[in-house]
N, CA and C atoms as a LAMMPS dump frame, in Angstrom:
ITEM: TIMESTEP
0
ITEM: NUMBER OF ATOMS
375
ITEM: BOX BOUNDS ff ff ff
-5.0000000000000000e+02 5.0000000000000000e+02
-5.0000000000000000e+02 5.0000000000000000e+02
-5.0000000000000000e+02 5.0000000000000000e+02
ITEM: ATOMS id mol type element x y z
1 1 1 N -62.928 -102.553 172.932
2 1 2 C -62.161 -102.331 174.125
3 1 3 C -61.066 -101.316 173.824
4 2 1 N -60.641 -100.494 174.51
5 2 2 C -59.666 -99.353 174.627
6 2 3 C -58.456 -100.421 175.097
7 3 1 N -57.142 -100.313 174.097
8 3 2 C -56.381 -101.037 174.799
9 3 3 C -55.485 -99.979 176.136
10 4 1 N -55.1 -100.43 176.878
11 4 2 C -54.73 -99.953 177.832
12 4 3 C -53.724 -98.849 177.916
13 5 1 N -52.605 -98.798 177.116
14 5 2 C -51.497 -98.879 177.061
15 5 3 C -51.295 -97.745 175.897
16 6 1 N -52.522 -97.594 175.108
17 6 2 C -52.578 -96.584 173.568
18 6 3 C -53.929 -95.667 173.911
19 7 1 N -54.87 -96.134 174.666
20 7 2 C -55.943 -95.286 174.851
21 7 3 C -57.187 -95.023 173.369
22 8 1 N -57.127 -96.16 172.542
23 8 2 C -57.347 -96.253 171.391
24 8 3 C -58.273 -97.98 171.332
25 9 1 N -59.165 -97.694 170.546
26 9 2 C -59.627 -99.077 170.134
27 9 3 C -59.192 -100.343 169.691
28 10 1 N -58.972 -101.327 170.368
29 10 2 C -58.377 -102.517 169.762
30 10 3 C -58.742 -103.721 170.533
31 11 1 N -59.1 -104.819 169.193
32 11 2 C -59.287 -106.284 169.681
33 11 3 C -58.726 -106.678 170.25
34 12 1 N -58.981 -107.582 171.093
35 12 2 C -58.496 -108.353 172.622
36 12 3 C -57.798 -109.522 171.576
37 13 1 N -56.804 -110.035 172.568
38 13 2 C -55.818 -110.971 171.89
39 13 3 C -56.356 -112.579 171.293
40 14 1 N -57.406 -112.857 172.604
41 14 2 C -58.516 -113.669 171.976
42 14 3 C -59.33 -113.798 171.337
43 15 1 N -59.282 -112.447 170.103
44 15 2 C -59.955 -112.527 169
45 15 3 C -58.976 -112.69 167.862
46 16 1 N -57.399 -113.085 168.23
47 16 2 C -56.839 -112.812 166.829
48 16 3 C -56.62 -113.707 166.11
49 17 1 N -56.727 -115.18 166.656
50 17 2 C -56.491 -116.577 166.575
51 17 3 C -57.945 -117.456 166.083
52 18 1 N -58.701 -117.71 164.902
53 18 2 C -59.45 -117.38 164.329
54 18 3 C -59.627 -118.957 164.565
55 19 1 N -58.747 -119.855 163.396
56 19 2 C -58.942 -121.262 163.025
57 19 3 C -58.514 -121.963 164.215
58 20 1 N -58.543 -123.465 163.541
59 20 2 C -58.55 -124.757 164.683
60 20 3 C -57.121 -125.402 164.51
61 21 1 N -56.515 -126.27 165.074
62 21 2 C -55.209 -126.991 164.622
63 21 3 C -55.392 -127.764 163.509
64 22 1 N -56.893 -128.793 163.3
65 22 2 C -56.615 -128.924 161.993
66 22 3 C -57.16 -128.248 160.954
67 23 1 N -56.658 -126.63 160.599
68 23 2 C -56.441 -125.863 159.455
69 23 3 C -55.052 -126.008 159.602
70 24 1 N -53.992 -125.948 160.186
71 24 2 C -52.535 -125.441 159.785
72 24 3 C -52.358 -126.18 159.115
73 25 1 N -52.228 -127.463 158.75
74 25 2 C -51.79 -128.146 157.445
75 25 3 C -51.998 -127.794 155.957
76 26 1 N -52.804 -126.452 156.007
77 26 2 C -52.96 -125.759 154.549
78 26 3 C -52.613 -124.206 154.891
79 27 1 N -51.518 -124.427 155.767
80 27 2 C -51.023 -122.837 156.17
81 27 3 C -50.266 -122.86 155.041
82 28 1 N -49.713 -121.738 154.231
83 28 2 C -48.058 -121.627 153.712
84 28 3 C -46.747 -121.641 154.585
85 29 1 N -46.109 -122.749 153.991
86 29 2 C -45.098 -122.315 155.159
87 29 3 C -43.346 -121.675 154.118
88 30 1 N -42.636 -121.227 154.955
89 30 2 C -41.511 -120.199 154.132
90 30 3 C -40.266 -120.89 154.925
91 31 1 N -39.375 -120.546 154.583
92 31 2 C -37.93 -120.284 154.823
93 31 3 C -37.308 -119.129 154.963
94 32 1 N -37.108 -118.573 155.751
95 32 2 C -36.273 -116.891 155.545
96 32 3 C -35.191 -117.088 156.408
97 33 1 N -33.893 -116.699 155.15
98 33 2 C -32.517 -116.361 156.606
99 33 3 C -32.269 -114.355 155.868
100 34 1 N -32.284 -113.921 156.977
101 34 2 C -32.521 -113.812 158.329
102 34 3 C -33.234 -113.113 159.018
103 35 1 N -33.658 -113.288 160.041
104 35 2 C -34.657 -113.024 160.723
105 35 3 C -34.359 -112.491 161.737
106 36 1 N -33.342 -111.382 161.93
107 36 2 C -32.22 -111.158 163.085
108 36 3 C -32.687 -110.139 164.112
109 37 1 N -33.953 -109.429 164.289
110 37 2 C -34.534 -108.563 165.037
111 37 3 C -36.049 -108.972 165.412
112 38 1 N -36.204 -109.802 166.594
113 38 2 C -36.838 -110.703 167.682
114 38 3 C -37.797 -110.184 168.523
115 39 1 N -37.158 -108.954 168.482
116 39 2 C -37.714 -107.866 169.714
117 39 3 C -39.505 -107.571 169.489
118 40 1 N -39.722 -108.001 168.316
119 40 2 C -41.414 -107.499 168.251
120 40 3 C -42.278 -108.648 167.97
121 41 1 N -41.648 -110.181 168.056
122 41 2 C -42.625 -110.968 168.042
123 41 3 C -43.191 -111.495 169.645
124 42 1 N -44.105 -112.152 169.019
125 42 2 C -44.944 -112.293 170.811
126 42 3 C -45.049 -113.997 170.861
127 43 1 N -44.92 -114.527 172.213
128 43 2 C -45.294 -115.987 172.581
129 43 3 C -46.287 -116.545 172.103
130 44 1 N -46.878 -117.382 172.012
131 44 2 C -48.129 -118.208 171.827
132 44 3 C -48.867 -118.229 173.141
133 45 1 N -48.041 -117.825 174.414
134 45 2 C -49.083 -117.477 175.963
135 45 3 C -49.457 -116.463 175.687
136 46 1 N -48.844 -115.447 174.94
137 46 2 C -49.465 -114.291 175.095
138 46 3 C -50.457 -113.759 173.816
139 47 1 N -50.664 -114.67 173.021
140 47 2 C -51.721 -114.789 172.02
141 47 3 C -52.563 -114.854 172.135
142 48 1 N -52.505 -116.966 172.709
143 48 2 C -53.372 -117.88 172.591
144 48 3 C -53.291 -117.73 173.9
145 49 1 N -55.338 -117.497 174.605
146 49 2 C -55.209 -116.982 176.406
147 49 3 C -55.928 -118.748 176.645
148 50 1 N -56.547 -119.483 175.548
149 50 2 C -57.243 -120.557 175.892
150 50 3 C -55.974 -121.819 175.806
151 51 1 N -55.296 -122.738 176.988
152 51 2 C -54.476 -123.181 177.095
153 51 3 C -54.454 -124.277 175.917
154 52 1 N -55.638 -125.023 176.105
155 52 2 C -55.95 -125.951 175.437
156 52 3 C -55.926 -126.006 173.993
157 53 1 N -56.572 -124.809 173.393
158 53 2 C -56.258 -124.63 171.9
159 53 3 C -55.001 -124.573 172.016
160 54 1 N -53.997 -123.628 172.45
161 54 2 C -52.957 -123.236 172.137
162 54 3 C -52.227 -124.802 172.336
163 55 1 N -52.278 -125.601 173.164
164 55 2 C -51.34 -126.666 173.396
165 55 3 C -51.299 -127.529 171.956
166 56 1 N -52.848 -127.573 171.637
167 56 2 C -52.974 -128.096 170.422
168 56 3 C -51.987 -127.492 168.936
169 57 1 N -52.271 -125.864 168.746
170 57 2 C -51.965 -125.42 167.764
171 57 3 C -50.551 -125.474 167.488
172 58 1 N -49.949 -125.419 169.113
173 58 2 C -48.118 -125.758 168.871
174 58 3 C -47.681 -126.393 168.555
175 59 1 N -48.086 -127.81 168.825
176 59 2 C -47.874 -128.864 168.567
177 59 3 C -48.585 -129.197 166.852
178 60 1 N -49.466 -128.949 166.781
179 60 2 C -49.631 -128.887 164.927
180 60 3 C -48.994 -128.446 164.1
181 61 1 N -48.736 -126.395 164.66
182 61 2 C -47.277 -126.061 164.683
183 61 3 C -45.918 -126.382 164.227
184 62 1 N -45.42 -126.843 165.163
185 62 2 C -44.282 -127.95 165.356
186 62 3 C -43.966 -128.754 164.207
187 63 1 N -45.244 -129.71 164.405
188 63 2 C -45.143 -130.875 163.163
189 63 3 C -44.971 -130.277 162.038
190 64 1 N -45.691 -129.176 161.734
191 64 2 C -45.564 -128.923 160.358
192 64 3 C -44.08 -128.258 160.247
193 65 1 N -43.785 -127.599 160.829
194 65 2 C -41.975 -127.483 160.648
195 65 3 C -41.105 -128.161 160.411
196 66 1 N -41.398 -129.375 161.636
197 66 2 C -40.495 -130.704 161.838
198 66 3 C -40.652 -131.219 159.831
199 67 1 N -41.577 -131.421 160.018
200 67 2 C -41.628 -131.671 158.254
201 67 3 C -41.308 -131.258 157.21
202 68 1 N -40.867 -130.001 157.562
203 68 2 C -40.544 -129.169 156.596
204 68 3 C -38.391 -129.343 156.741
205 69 1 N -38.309 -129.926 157.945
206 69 2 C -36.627 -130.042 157.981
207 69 3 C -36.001 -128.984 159.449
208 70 1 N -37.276 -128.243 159.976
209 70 2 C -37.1 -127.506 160.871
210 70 3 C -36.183 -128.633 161.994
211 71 1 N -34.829 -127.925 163.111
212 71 2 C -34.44 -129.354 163.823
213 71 3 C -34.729 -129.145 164.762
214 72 1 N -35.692 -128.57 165.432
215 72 2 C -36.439 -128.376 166.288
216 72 3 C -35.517 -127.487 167.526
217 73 1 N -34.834 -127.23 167.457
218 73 2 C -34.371 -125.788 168.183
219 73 3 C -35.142 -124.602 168.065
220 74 1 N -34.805 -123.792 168.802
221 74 2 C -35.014 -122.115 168.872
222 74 3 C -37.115 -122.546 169.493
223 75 1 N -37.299 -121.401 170.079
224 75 2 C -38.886 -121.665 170.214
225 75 3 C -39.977 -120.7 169.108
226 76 1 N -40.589 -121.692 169.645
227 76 2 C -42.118 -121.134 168.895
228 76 3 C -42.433 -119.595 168.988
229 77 1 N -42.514 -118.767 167.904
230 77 2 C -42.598 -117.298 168.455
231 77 3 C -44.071 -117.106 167.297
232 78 1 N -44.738 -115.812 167.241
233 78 2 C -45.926 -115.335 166.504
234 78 3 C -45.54 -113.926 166.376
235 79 1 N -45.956 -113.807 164.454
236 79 2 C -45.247 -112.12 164.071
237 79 3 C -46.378 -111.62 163.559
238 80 1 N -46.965 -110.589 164.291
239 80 2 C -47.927 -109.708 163.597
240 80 3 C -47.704 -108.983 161.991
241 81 1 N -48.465 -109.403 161.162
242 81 2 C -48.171 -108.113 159.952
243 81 3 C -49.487 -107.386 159.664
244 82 1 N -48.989 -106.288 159.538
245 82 2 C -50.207 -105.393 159.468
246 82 3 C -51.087 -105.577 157.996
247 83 1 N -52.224 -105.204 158.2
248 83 2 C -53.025 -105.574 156.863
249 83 3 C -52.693 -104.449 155.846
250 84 1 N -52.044 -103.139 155.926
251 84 2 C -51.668 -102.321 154.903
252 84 3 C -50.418 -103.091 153.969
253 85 1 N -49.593 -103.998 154.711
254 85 2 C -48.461 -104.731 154.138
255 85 3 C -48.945 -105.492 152.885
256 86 1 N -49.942 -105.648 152.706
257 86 2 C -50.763 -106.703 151.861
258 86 3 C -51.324 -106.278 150.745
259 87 1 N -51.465 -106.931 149.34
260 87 2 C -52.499 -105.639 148.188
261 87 3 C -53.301 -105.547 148.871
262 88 1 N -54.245 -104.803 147.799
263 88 2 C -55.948 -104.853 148.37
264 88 3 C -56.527 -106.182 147.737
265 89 1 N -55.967 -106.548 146.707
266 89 2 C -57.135 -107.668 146.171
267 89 3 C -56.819 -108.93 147.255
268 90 1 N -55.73 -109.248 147.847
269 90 2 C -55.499 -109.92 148.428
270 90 3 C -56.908 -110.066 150.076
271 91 1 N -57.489 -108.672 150.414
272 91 2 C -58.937 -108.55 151.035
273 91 3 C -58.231 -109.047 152.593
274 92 1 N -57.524 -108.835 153.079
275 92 2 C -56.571 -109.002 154.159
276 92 3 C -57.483 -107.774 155.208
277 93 1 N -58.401 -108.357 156.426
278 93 2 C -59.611 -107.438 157.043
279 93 3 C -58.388 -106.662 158.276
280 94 1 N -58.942 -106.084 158.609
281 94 2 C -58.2 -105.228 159.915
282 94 3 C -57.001 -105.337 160.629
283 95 1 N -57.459 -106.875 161.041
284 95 2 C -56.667 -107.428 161.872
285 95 3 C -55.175 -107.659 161.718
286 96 1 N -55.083 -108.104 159.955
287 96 2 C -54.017 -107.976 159.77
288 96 3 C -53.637 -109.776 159.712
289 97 1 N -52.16 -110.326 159.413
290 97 2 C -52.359 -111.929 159.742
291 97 3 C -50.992 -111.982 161.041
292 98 1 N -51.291 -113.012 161.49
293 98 2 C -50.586 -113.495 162.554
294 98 3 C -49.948 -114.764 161.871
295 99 1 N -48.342 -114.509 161.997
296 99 2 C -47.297 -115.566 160.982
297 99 3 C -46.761 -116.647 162.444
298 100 1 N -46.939 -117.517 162.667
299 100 2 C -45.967 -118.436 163.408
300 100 3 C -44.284 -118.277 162.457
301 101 1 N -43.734 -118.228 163.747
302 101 2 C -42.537 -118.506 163.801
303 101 3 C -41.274 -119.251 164.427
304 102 1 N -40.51 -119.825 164.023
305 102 2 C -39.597 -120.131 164.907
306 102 3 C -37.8 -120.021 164.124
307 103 1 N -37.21 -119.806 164.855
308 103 2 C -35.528 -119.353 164.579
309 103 3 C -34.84 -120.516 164.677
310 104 1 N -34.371 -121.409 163.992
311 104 2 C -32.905 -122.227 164.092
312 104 3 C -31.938 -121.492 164.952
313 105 1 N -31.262 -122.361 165.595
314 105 2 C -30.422 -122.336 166.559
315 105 3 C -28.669 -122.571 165.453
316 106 1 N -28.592 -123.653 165.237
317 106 2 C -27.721 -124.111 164.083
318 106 3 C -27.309 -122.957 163.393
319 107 1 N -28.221 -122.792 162.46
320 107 2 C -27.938 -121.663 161.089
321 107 3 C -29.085 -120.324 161.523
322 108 1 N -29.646 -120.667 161.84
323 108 2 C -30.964 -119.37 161.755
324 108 3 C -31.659 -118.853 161.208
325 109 1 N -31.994 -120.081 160.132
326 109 2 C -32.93 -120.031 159.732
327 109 3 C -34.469 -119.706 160.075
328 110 1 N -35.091 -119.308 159.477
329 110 2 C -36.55 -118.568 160.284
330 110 3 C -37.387 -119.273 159.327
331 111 1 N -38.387 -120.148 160.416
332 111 2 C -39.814 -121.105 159.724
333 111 3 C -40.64 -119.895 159.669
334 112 1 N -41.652 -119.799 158.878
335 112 2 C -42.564 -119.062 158.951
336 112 3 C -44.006 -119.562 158.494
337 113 1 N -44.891 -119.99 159.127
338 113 2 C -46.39 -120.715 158.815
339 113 3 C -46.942 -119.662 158.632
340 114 1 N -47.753 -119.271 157.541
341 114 2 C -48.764 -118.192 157.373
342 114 3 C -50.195 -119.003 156.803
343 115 1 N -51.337 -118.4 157.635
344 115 2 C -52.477 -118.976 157.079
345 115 3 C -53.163 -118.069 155.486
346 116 1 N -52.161 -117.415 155.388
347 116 2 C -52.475 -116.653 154.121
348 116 3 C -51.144 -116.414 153.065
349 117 1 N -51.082 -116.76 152.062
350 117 2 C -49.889 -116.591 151.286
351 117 3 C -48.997 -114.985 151.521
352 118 1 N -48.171 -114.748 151.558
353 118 2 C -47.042 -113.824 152.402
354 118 3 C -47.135 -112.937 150.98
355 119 1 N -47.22 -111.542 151.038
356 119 2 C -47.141 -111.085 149.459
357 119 3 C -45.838 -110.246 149.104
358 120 1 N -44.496 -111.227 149.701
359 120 2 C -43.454 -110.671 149.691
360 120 3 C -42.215 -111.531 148.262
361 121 1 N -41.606 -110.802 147.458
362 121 2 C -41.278 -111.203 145.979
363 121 3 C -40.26 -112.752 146.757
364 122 1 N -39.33 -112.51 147.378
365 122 2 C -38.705 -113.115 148.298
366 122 3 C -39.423 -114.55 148.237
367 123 1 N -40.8 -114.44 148.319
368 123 2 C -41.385 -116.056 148.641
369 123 3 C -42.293 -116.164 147.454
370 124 1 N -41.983 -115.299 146.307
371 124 2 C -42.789 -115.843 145.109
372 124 3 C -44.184 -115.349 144.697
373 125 1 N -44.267 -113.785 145.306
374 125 2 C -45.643 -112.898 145.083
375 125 3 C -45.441 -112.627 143.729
């Protein structure tokens, strides 16, 4: 599909969301302060177009934050990283990975769920 907007080839948003809710429990998840420029992550409506998965995945989501000490402020956001960000052995395909996120309200702290280990020194590459 030509996306609209670039006039260029690109997957539809309902191809970027791959796994089921129960994979996130073997996502990596991070800690990052700070996370202070918002402006380029996208909703989980505007991801996830199938309601039902998505209701599921937030809520799997969620839990896994809540567990992690997240206090459940700030909302659920999703951060594209491009697949050049990544080695090569790491084999990271086109698409690139899609990081859940969410921002503390409190301190501002930034959760970050990745279904692929993050290859940034910061989190232990």
């Amino acid at each position: 599909m030509n996306h609209p907007l670039f006039d260029a080839y690109s997957v539809t948003v309902g191809e970027l969301i791959t796994y089921t809710p129960a994979e996130i429990g073997s996502f990596r998840l991070y800690g990052f302060e700070y996370i202070d420029n918002l402006n380029f992550l996208r909703t989980p409506e505007e991801i996830i177009p199938d309601e039902t998965l998505r209701k599921r995945l937030v809520h799997a989501v969620g839990n896994r934050f809540t567990e992690a000490g997240w206090e459940g402020t700030g909302k659920l956001s999703m951060l594209w990283i491009p697949p050049f960000v990544f080695p090569m052995a790491a084999k990271i395909g086109p698409l690139g990975v899609i990081v859940w996120h969410v921002k503390q309200h409190e301190d501002g702290l930034s959760w970050l769920l990745s279904p692929t280990p993050l290859p940034f020194e910061e989190f232990g590459a």
